[in-house]
C-alpha positions in Angstrom: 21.9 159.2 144.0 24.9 157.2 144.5 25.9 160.0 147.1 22.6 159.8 148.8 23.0 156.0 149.2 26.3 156.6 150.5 25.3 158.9 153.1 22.7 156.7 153.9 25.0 153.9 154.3 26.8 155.5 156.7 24.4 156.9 159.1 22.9 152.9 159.1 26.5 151.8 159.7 27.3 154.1 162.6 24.1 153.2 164.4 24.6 149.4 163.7 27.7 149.7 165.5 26.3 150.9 168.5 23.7 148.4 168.2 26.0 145.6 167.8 27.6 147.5 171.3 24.5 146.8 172.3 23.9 143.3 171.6 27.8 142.5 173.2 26.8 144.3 176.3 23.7 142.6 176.5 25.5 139.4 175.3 28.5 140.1 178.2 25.9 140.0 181.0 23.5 137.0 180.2 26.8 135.4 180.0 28.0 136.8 183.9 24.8 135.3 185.0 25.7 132.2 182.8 22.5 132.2 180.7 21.6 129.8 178.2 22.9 130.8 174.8 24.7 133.6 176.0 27.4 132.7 173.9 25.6 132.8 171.0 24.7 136.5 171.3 27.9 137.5 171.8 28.7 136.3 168.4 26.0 138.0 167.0 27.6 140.9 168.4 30.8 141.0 167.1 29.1 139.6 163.8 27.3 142.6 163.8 30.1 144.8 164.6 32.3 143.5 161.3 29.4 144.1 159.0 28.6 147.3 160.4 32.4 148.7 160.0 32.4 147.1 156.0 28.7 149.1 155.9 30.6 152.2 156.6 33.5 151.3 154.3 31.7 150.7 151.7 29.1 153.7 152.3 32.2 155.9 152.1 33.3 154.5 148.8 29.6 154.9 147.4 29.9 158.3 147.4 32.4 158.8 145.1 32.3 155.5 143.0 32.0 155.7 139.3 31.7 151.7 139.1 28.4 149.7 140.7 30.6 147.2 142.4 30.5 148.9 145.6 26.4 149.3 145.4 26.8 145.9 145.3 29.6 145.2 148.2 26.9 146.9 149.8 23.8 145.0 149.4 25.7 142.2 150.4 27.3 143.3 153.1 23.6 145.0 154.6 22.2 141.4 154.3 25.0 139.4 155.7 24.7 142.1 158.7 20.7 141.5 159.2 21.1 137.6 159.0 24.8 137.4 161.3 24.1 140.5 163.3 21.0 140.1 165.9 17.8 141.6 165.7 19.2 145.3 166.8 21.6 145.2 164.2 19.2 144.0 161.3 16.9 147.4 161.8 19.7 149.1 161.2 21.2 147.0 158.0 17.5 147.4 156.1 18.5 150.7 156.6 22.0 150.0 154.7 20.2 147.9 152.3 18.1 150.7 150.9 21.5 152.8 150.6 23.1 150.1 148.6 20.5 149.9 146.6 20.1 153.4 145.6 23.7 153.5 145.2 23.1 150.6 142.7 20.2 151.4 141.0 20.5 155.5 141.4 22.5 156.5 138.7 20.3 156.2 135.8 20.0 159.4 134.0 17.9 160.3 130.8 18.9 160.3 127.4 18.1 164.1 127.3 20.8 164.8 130.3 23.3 162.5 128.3 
């Protein structure tokens, strides 16, 4: 399972980055027209475009961890990406989360397989 989360993790990662795209484009022309709090999304978007790259990073090293510790660099990095990252990017990083957390949790085989 810790394959699967990877996988997971990187599909989530590779569409958070075009969201975070997204939210810097949108971000880039509220602040032509200078909006209120334009600012602000644009660091949303390039808050969401640094958790999205560790999201991939650490979806990659999922799949062929033996440890947990990147299950867990995972989780972490999927909810730092929904809180710092915009609303686009946050669908995206519950996505992640759910990868991390198989990638955590996935592994636990019975004692007839051991």
């Amino acid at each position: 399972m810790r394959k699967a989360g990877g996988i997971i993790a990187l599909i989530a990662g590779i569409f958070g980055v075009v969201a975070a795209g997204a939210t810097l484009f949108v971000g880039g022309i509220a602040g032509a027209f200078d909006a209120e709090g334009a600012n602000t999304v644009v660091w949303l978007g390039w808050g969401g475009v640094l958790f999205s790259f560790l999201t991939i990073v650490f979806g990659a090293v999922c799949m062929g961890a033996k440890s947990k510790m990147p299950g867990v660099f995972l989780i972490i990095s999927a909810i730092s990406g929904a809180v710092l990252g915009g609303t686009l990017v946050a669908i995206f990083m519950a996505l992640a989360l759910l990868g991390g957390v198989l990638a955590l949790f996935g592994d636990k085989k019975s004692k007839a397989e051991q």
